[in-house]
Backbone bond lengths (Angstrom), bond angles and torsions (degrees), N, CA, C in turn:
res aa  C-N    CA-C-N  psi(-1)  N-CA   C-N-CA  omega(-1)  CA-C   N-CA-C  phi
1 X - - - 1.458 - - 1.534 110.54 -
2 X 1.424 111.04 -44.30 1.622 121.69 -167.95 2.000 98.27 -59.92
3 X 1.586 97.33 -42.44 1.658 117.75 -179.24 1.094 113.81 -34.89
4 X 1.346 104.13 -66.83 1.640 133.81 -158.48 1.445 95.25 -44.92
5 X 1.682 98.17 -64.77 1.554 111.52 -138.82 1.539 98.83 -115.23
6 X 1.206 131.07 69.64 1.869 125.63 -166.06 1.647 96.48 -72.17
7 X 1.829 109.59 -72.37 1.280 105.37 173.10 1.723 137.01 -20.39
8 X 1.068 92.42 -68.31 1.671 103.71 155.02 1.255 132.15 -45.06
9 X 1.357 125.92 -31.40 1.151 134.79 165.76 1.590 118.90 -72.91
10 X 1.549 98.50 -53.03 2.168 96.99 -179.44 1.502 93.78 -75.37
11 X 1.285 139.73 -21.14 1.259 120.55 171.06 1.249 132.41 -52.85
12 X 1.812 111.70 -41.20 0.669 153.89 -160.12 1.844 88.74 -79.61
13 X 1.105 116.84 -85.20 2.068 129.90 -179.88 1.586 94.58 -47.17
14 X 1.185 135.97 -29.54 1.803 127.04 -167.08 1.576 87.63 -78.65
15 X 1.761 121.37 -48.55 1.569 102.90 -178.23 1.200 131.53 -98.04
16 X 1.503 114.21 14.57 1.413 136.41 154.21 1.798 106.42 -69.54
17 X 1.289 117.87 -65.90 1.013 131.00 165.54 2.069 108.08 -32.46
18 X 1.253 105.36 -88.00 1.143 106.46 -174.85 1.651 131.30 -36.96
19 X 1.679 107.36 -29.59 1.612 130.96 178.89 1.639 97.88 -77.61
20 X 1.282 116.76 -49.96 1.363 100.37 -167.99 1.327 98.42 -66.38
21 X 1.551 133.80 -71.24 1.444 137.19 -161.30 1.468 100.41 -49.05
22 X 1.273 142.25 -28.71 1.351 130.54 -179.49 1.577 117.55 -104.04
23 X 1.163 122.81 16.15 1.383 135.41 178.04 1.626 115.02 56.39
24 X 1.266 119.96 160.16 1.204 116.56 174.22 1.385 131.51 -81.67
25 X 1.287 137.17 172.59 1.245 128.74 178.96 1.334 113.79 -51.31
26 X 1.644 103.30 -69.89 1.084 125.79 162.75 1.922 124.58 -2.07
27 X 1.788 88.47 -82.33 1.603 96.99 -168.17 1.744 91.36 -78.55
28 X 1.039 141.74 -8.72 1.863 128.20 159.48 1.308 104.25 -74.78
29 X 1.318 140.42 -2.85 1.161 123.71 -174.44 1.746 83.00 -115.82
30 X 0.970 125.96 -24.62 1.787 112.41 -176.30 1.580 83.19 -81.22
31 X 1.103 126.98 -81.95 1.713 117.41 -172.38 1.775 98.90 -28.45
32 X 0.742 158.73 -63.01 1.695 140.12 -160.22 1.257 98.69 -95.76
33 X 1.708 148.15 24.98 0.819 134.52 135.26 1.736 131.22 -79.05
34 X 1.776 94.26 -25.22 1.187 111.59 175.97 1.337 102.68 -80.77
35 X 1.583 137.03 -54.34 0.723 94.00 -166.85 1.631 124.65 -96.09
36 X 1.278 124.56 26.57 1.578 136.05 154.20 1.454 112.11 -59.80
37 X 1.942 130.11 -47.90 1.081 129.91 142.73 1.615 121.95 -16.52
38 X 1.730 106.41 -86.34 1.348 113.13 177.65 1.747 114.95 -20.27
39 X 1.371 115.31 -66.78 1.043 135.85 167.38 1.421 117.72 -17.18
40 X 1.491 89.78 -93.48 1.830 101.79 166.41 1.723 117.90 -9.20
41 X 1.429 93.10 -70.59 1.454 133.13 -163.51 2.195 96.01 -40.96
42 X 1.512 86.20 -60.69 1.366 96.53 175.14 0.996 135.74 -89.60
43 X 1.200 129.19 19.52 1.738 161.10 154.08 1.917 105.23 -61.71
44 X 1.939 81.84 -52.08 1.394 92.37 -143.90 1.620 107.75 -86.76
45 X 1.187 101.90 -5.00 1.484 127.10 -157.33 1.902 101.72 -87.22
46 X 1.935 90.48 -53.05 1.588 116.50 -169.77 1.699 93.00 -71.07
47 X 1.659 138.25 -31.04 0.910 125.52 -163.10 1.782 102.19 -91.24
48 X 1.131 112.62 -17.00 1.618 118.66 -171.77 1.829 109.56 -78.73
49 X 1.218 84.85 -42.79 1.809 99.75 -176.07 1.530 91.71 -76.91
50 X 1.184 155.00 -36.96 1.261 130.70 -151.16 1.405 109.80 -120.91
């Protein structure tokens, strides 16, 4: 299979490669959801105490 198709294959590992090292949409959009939370959190915290 690896034979057949080489091209296809490093094409295949260059955008495996490239997705992992640059993260997914996904978990960049959960990371800036969290930390918009965080945020909140300490908005709401600094406005209660003072």
């Amino acid at each position: 299979m690896l034979m057949r198709n080489p091209e296809y294959k490093t094409v295949g590992n260059l955008e495996l490669d490239v997705s992992s090292d640059g993260h997914s949409p996904a978990a960049m959009l959960l990371g800036q959801i969290v930390l918009l939370l965080l945020f909140v959190v300490a908005i709401m915290l600094r406005s209660l105490s003072g």
